[in-house]
C-alpha positions as CSV (number, residue, x, y, z in Angstrom):
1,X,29.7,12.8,14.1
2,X,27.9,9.1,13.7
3,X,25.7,8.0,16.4
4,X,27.3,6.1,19.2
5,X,24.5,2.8,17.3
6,X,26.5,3.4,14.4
7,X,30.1,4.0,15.3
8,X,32.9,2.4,17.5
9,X,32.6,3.7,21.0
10,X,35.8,3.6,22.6
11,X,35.1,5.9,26.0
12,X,31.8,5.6,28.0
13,X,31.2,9.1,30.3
14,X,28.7,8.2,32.9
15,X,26.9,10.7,35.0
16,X,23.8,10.0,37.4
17,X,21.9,12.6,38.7
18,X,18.4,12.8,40.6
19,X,16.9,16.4,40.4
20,X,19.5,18.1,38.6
21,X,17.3,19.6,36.2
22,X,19.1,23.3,35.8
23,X,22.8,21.1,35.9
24,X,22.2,19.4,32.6
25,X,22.6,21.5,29.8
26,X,26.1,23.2,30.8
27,X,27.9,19.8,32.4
28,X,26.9,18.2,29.0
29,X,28.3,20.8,27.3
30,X,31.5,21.2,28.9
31,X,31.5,17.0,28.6
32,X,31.2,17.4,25.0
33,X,34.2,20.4,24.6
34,X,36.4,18.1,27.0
35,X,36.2,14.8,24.6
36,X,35.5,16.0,21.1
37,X,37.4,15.9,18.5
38,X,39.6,13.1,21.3
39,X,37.8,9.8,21.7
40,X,34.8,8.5,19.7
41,X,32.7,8.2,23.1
42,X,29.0,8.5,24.6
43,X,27.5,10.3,27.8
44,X,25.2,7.8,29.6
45,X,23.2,9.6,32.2
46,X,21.6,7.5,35.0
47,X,18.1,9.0,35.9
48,X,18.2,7.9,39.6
49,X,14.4,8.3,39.9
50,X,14.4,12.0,39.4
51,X,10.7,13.6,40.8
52,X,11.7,17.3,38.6
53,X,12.0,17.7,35.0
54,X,15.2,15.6,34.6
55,X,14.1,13.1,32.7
56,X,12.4,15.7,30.1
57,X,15.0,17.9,30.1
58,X,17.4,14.9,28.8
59,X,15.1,14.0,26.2
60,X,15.4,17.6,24.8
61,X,19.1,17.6,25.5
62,X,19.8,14.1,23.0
63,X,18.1,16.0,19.8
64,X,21.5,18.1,20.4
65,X,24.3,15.4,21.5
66,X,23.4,12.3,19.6
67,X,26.2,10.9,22.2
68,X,23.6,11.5,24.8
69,X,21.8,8.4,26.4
70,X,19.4,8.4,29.1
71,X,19.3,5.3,31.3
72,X,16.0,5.5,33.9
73,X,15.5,4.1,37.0
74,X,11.8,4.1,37.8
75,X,12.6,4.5,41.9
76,X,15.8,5.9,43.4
77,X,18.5,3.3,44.2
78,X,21.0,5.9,45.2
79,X,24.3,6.7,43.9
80,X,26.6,3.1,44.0
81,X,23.4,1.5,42.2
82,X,23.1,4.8,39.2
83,X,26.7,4.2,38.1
84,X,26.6,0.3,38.3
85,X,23.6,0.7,35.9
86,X,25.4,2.9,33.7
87,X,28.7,1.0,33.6
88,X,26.5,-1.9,32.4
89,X,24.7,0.1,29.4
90,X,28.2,1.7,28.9
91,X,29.6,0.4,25.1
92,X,32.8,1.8,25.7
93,X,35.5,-0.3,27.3
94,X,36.9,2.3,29.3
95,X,34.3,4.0,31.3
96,X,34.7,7.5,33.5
97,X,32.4,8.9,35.5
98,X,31.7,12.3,37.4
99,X,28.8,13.6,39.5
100,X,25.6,15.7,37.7
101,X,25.7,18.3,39.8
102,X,28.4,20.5,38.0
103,X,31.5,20.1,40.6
104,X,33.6,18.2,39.2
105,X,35.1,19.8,36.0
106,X,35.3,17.8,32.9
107,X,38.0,19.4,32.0
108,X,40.1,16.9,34.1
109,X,38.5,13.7,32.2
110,X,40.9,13.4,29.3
111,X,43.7,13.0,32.3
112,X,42.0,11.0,33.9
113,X,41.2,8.7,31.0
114,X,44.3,9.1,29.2
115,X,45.9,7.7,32.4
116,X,44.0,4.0,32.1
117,X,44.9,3.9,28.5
118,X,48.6,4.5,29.5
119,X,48.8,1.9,31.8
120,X,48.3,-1.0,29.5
121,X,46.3,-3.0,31.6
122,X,47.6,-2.3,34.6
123,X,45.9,0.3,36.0
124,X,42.8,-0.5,37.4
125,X,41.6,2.4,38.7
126,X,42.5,6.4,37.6
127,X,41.5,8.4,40.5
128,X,40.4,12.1,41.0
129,X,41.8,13.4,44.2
130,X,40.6,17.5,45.0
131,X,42.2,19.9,45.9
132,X,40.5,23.1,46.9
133,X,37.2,21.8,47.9
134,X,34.5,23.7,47.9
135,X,32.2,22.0,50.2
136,X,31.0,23.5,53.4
137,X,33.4,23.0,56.5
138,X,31.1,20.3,57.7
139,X,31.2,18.2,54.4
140,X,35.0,18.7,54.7
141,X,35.2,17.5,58.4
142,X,32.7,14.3,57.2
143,X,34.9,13.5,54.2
144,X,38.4,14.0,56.6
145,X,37.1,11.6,59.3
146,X,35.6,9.2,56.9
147,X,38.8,9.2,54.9
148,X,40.8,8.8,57.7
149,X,39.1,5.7,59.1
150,X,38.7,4.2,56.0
151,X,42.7,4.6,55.0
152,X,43.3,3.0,58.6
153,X,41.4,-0.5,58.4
154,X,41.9,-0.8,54.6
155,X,45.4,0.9,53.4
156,X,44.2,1.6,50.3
157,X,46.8,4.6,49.9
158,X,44.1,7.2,49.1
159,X,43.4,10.3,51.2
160,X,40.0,11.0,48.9
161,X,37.7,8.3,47.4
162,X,34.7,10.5,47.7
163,X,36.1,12.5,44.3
164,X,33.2,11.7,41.4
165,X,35.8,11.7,38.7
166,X,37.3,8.4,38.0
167,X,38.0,6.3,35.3
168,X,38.5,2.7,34.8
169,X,38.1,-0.4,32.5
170,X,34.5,-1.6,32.4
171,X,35.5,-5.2,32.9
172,X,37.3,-4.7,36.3
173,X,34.4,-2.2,37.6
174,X,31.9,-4.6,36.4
175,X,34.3,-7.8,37.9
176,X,34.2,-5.9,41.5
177,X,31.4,-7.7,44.5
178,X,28.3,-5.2,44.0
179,X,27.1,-3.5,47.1
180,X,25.6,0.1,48.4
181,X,28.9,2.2,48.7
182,X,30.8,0.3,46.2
183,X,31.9,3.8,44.6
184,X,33.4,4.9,47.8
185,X,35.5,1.7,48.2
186,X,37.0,1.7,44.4
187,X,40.4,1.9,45.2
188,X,40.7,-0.9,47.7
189,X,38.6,-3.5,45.9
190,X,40.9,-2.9,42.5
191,X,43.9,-3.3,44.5
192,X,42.6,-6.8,45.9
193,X,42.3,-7.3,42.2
194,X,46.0,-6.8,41.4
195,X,46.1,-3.9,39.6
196,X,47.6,-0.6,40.4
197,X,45.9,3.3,40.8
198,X,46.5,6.1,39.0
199,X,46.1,9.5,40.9
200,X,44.9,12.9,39.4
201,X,44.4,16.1,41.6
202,X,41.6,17.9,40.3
203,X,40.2,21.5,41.3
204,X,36.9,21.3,42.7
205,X,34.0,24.0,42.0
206,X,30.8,24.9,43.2
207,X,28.1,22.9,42.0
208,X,25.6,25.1,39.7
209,X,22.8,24.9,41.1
210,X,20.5,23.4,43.3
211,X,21.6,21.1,47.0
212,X,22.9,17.9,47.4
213,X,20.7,14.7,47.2
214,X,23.1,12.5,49.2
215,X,22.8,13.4,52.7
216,X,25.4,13.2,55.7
217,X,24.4,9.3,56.4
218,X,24.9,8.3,53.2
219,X,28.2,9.7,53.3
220,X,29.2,9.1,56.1
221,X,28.1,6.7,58.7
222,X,26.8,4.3,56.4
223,X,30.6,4.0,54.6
224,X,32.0,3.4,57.7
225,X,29.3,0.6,58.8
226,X,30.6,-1.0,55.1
227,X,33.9,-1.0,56.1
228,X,33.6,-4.4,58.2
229,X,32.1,-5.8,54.8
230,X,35.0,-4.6,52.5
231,X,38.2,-6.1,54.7
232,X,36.5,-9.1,54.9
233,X,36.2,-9.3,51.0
234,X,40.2,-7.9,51.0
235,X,41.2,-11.0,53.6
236,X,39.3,-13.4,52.2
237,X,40.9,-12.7,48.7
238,X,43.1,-15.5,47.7
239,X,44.8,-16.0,44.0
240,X,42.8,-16.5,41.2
241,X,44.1,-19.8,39.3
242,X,45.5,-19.6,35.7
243,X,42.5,-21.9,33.3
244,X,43.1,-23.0,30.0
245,X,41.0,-25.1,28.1
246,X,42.9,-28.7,27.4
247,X,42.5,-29.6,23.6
């Protein structure tokens, strides 16, 4: 297969990761078996200032996928700041994304990605939604309450944002007001854009190895402080004007 330099790339998958050093090598691979032979795509993985053997591992990994790319960020920026640097390196002009750490299956990208391309421009936004998480009961209870307060003020019609598989076109992510969280508050910013969602229930898994590098105020408390930021952007929304140049 040509190299993603050398050949059209029509699908972007972008994963970041920070210390997921044992979870590279089989994700990639089941990445690879989901799209091949599908899409002429890449696999962009954002090194979110990994202190483990990530960065080598990937390095080794790109002599065996020449779709593989390795974006680097010399200090952590967290999770909202790894995918909005991939998105931007991304050459594709869809772009989907999952997290590194093995729990979401690839397996459901070619729905999920399949379901952009079907709305003809209209969806904005193709959304994972689990189903039979398996998260600890405490995760669960964080994600239910966040969820639930975040559906309440925003009415964004979607009981799980926190899913790492979605897919959308690169200009409306890259359109969207950049901020810390942005990831978790997709679905309501590309409604206040006009376009419509696309929902895919996907099986969650046990990640493969390793813990979790976002912790419970990331995920939590710090989403709901955002919320005050994101209805203001949603009310203060007004239409954007039809321009044409006059000859």
């Amino acid at each position: 297969m040509p190299s993603p330099e050398t050949a059209t790339v029509a699908v972007s998958i972008v994963v970041p990761v920070r210390n997921e050093e044992d979870n590279l090598a089989p994700l990639i691979s089941e990445i690879a078996a989901a799209l091949n032979g599908r899409w002429a795509y890449e696999i962009v993985y954002v090194n979110d200032g990994s202190t483990d053997k990530t960065g080598e591992k990937l390095t080794e990994l790109k002599k065996r996928y020449v779709q593989l790319r390795q974006i680097r960020h010399a200090a952590s920026g967290g999770q909202s700041a790894a995918v909005r640097s991939g998105v931007r390196a991304a050459r594709g002009a869809i772009v989907a994304t999952l997290d590194g750490d093995g729990q979401n299956n690839p397996a459901f990208l070619p729905d999920l990605i399949a379901a952009v391309e079907k709305g003809n421009g209209r969806i904005g936004l193709a959304a994972g939604q689990r189903v039979g998480r398996k998260d600890t009961g405490f995760k669960k209870l964080q994600s239910r309450i966040a969820n639930t307060v975040r559906n309440a003020i925003l009415k964004d019609g979607t009981r799980d944002t926190g899913c790492g598989l979605k897919a959308f076109p690169r200009d409306v992510f890259l359109a969207m007001p950049y901020f810390d969280g942005l990831h978790r508050f997709l679905p309501a910013l590309v409604r206040r854009e006009g376009y419509e969602i696309a929902y895919v229930d996907v099986v969650d898994r046990p990640r493969h190895s390793g813990v979790s590098n976002y912790g419970f105020f990331d995920r939590l408390w710090i989403g709901i402080m955002d919320l005050g930021g994101v209805w203001w952007l949603i009310r203060r929304k007004k239409p954007t004007p039809v321009a044409s140049e006059v000859k």
